[in-house]
C-alpha positions as CSV (number, residue, x, y, z in Angstrom):
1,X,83.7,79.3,107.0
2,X,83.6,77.9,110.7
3,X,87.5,77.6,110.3
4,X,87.5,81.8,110.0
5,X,84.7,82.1,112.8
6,X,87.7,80.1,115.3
7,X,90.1,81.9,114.1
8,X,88.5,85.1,115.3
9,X,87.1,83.0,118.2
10,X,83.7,83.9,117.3
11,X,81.0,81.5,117.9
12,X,77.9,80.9,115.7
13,X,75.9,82.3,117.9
14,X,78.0,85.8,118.2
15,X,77.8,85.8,114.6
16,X,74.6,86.3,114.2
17,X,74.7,89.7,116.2
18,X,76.7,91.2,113.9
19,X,75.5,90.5,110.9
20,X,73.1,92.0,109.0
21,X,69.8,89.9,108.3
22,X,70.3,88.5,105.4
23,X,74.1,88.7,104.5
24,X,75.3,86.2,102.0
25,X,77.9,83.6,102.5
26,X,79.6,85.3,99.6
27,X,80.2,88.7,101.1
28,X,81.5,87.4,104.2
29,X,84.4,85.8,101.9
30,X,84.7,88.9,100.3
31,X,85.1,90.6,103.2
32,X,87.3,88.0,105.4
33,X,89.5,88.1,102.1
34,X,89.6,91.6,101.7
35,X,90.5,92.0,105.2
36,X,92.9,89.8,105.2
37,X,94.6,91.5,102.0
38,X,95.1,94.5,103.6
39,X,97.9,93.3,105.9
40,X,100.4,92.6,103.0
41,X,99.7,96.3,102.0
42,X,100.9,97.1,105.3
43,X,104.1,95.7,105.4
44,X,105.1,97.6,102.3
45,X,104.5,100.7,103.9
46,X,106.9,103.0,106.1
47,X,106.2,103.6,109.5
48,X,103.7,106.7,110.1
49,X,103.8,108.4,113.2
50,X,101.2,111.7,112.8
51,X,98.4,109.1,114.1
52,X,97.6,107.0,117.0
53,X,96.1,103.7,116.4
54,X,94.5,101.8,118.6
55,X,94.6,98.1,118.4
56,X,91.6,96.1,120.5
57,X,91.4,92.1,120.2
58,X,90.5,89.2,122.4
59,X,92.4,86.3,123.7
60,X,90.3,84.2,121.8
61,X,91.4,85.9,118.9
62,X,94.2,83.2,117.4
63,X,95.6,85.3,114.6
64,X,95.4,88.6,116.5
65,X,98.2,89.0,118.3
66,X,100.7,88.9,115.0
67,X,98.4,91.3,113.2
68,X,98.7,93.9,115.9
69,X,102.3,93.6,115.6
70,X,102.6,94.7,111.8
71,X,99.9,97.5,112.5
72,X,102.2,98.6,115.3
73,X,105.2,98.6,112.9
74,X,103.5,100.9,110.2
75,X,101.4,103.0,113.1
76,X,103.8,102.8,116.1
77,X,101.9,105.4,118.2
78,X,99.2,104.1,120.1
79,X,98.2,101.5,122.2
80,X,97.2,97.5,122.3
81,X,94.4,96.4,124.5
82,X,93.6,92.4,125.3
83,X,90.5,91.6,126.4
84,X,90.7,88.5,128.1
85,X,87.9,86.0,127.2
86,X,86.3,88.0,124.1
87,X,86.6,86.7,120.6
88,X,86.7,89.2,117.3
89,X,85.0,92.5,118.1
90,X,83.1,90.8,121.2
91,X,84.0,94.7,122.8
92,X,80.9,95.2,120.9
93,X,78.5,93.9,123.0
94,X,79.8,95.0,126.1
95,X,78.9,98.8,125.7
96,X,79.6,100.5,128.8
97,X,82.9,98.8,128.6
98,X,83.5,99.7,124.9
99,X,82.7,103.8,126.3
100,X,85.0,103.4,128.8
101,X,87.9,101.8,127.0
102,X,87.4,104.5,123.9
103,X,87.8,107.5,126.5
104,X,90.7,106.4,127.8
105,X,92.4,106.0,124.9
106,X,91.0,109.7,123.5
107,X,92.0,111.1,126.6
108,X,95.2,109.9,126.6
């Protein structure tokens, strides 16, 4: 599991504040799995333009950058945000930053 948590550069410690209390080691494999199964569904499907999709992810992120580009394929309308120094969802606990960030991209 600690393999996943770098991947995502997530420490233990960020962990712990998004998860629920309580949450079993086997439904964070599910879900890491069924996460993860999700992006060969995507390269089977055509390129959709009707929606913008926003793709957020932090430069501790070690997996990221690839999956934004087969999002981007399937939904190329939108836009990619790095967040220097911020692991998986780490946006999260930066609030006022999070705010900021989504009304930009809204008001685009």
């Amino acid at each position: 599991m600690n393999g996943f948590l770098k991947l995502g550069g997530i420490t233990p410690e960020m962990l712990q504040t998004f998860l629920y209390p309580g949450i079993s080691r086997t439904t964070l494999k599910n879900a890491f799995y069924d996460a993860a199964a999700m992006f060969n569904q995507i390269d089977k499907m055509e390129p959709y333009h009707a929606v913008r999709v926003a793709c957020w992810h932090g430069s501790k992120e070690k997996l990221a950058a690839r999956g934004v580009k087969k999002i981007r394929k399937t939904f190329p309308n939108g836009k990619d945000t790095l967040f220097k120094g911020f692991g998986h969802g780490e946006i999260l606990l930066h609030p006022e930053q999070f705010f900021k960030e989504m009304q930009l991209f809204l008001n685009e």
